[in-house]
C-alpha positions in Angstrom: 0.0 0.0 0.0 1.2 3.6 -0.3 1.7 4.7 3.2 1.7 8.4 2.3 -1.4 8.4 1.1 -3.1 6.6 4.4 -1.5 8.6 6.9 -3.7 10.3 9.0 -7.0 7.9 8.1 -8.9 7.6 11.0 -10.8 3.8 11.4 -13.5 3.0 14.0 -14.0 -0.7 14.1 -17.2 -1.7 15.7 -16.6 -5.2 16.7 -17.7 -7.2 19.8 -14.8 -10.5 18.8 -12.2 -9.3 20.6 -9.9 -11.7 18.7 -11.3 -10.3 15.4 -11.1 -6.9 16.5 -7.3 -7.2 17.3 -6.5 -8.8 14.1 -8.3 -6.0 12.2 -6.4 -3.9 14.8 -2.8 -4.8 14.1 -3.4 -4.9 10.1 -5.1 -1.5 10.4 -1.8 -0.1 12.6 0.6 -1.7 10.7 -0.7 0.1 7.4 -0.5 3.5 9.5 -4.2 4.2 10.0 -4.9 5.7 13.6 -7.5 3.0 14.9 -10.4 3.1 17.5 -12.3 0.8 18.9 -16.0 0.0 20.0 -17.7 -3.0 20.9 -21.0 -2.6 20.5 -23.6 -0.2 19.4 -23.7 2.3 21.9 -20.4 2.8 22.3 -20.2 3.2 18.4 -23.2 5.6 18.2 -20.7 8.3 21.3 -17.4 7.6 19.2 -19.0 8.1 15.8 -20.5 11.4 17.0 -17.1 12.1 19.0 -14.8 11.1 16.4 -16.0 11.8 13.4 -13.8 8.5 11.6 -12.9 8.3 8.1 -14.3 4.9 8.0 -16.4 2.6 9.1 -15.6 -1.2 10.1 -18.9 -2.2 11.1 -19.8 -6.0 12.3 -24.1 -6.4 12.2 -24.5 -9.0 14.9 -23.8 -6.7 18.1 -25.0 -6.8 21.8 -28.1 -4.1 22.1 -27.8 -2.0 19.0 -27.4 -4.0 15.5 -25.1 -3.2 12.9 -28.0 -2.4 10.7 -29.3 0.0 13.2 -26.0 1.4 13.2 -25.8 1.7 9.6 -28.9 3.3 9.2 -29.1 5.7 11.8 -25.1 6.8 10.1 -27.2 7.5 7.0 -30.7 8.6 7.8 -30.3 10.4 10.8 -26.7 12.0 11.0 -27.2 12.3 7.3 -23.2 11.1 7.1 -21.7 9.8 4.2 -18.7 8.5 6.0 -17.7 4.9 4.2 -18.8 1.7 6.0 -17.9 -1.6 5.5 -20.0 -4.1 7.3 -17.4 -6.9 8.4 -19.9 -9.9 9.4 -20.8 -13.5 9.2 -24.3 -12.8 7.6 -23.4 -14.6 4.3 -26.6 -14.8 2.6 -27.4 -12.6 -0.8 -30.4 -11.4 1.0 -28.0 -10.3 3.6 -25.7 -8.4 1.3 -28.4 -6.8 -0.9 -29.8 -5.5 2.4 -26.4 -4.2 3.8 -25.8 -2.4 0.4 -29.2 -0.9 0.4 -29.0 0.6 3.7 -25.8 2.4 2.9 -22.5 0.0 2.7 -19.7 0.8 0.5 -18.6 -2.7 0.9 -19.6 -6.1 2.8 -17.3 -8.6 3.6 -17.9 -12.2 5.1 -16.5 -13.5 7.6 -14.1 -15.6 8.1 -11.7 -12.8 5.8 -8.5 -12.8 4.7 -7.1 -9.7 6.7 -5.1 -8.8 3.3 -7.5 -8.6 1.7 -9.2 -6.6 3.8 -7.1 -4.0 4.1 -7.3 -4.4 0.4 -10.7 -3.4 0.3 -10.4 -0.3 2.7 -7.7 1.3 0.9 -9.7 0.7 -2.5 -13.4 2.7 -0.5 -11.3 5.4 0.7 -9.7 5.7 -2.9 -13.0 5.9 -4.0 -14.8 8.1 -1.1 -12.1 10.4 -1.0 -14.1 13.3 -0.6 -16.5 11.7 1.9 -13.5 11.3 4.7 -14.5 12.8 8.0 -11.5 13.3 9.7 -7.9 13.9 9.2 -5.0 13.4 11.7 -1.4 13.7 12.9 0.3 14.2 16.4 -1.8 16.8 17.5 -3.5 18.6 14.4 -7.0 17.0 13.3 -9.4 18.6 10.6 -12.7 17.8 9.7 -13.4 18.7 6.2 -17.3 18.1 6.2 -17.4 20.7 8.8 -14.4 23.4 7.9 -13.0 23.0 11.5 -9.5 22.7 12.5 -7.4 22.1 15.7 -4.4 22.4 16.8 -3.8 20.4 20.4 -7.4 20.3 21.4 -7.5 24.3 20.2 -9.9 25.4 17.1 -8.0 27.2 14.4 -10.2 30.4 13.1 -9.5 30.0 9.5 -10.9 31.8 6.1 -12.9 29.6 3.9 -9.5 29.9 1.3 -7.3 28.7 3.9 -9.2 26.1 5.3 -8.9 24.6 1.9 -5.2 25.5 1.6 -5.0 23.3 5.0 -7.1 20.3 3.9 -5.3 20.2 0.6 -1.9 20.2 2.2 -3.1 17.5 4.8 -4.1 15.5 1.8 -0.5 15.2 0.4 1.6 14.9 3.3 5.0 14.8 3.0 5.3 15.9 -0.9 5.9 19.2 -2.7 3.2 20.7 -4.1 3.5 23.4 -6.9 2.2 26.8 -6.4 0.2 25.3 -9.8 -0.7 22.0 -8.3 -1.9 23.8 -5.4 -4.0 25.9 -7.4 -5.4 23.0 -9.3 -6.3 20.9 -6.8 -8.4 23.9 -4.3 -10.5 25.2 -7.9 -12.1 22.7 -10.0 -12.2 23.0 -13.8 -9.5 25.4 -14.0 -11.7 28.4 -12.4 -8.5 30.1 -10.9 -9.3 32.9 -9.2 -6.0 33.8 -7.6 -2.3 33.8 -9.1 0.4 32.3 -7.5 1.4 35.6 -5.3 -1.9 35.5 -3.5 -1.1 32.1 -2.7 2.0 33.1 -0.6 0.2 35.7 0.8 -2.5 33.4 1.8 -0.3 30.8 3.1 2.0 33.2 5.3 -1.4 33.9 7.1 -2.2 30.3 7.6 1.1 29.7 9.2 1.0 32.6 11.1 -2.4 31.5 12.4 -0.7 27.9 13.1 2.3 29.2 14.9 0.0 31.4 16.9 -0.6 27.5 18.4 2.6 25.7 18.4 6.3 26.6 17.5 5.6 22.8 15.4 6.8 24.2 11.4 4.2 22.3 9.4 4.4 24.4 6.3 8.0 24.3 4.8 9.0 26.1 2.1 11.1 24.3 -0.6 13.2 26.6 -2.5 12.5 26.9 -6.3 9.4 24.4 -6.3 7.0 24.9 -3.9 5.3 24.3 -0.4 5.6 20.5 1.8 3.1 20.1 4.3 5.4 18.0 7.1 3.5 15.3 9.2 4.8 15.5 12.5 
C-alpha cells in the first residue's frame, strides 16, 4: 500500500470479537491508519458522534444495538456519508443486498482474509475520497465536512481559502506541491481565481495562524518548487 497516502486515516472498528477486533487492529496499525475501537452499538453511536472516523468497520450482529441500526441511523439520521464496510458473518445474498441498500460501501464475510481486507479499505477510501471525515497527525486534526481545525485540542479560526489551503496540504503529506498544483487541486475546472502571489500571501497567514498554536513548522517552504506540508 502507499503509506503516504493513508496517513492520517482515521478507522472505528465496531466489533464485539475481541480476537477479530485485534486482528483487524494490528493490520489497520501496521498500514499506518490511527484505529479506535468500540464493541457494540452504543459505544459506536458516542465515538462516531465524537470522532467523526474516516471509515467505518462495522460487524451487524452486536449486543443491544445492530449493525443495521447502526448503519442506518449513520445515513438517515446524521445524514453522514462517511464509508462503511460491514465486516460480518451474515453470508446470505439477502443479507448483502440488504447491507448495500441501507448504505455500505462494501460487505465482507467472515471468516476474511485480513489482506485482503485492508485491500478493500484502501480501495473505498480511494473511492470516497471526498467523503473522509476526519484527518490526523500528532496533535493537528481537521474535519473537512465541517471546515474545522485544531491544533492540540484548540480550534483554528481560518478563512474559507485557507481552510482549503490546509485540507489540501493534509491531503499530500510529505510531498511538494507546486504553487500550480496547489491551485489545481483547491478550484475545479481550472476556475482560478488567484495567481500564484496570492497564494504566498495566503499561506503566510495560515502559518501565522498555526504558529499562533505551536512553534511545530508544518508548512515548509522548498526553495524553487514549492510548499511540503510536514507530518509531525
Amino acid at each position: 500500500m502507499n503509506q503516504k497516502n493513508l496517513i492520517g486515516k482515521s478507522v472505528l472498528i465496531v466489533e464485539d470479537d475481541p480476537k477479530i477486533q485485534n486482528l483487524v487492529k494490528i493490520y489497520l496499525k501496521k498500514d499506518g491508519y490511527e484505529v479506535t475501537e468500540a464493541v457494540n452499538g452504543i459505544e459506536a453511536k458516542e465515538k462516531i458522534e465524537d470522532l467523526d472516523p474516516c471509515i467505518l468497520i462495522l460487524d451487524l450482529m452486536l449486543p443491544g444495538i445492530s449493525g443495521e441500526e447502526i448503519c442506518r441511523w449513520v445515513r438517515e439520521d446524521l445524514k453522514s456519508m462517511m464509508p462503511i464496510i460491514m465486516l460480518t458473518a451474515k453470508a446470505s445474498e439477502k443479507d448483502r443486498i440488504k447491507g448495500f441498500h441501507l448504505g455500505a460501501d462494501d460487505y465482507v464475510v467472515k471468516p476474511f482474509s485480513p489482506a485482503e481486507l485492508m485491500v478493500r479499505i484502501e480501495a473505498v477510501l480511494r473511492r470516497t475520497a471526498s467523503r473522509c471525515g476526519k484527518l490526523s497527525f500528532t496533535g493537528f486534526t481537521i474535519k473537512p465536512a465541517k471546515g474545522e481545525a485544531w491544533i492540540d485540542g484548540e480550534q483554528l479560526e481560518l478563512t474559507h481559502f485557507e481552510f482549503k489551503l490546509l485540507h489540501t496540504f493534509m491531503q499530500h503529506p510529505n510531498q511538494v506541491l507546486s504553487r500550480e498544483q496547489i491551485l489545481t487541486y483547491i478550484y475545479e475546472n481550472n476556475e482560478k481565481a488567484v495567481t500564484d502571489r496570492t497564494i504566498d500571501v495566503h499561506i503566510r497567514n495560515l502559518r501565522g495562524k498555526i504558529k499562533e498554536k505551536t512553534p511545530k513548522d508544518y508548512i515548509q517552504t522548498v526553495r524553487g518548487m514549492g510548499y511540503k506540508f510536514v507530518a509531525l
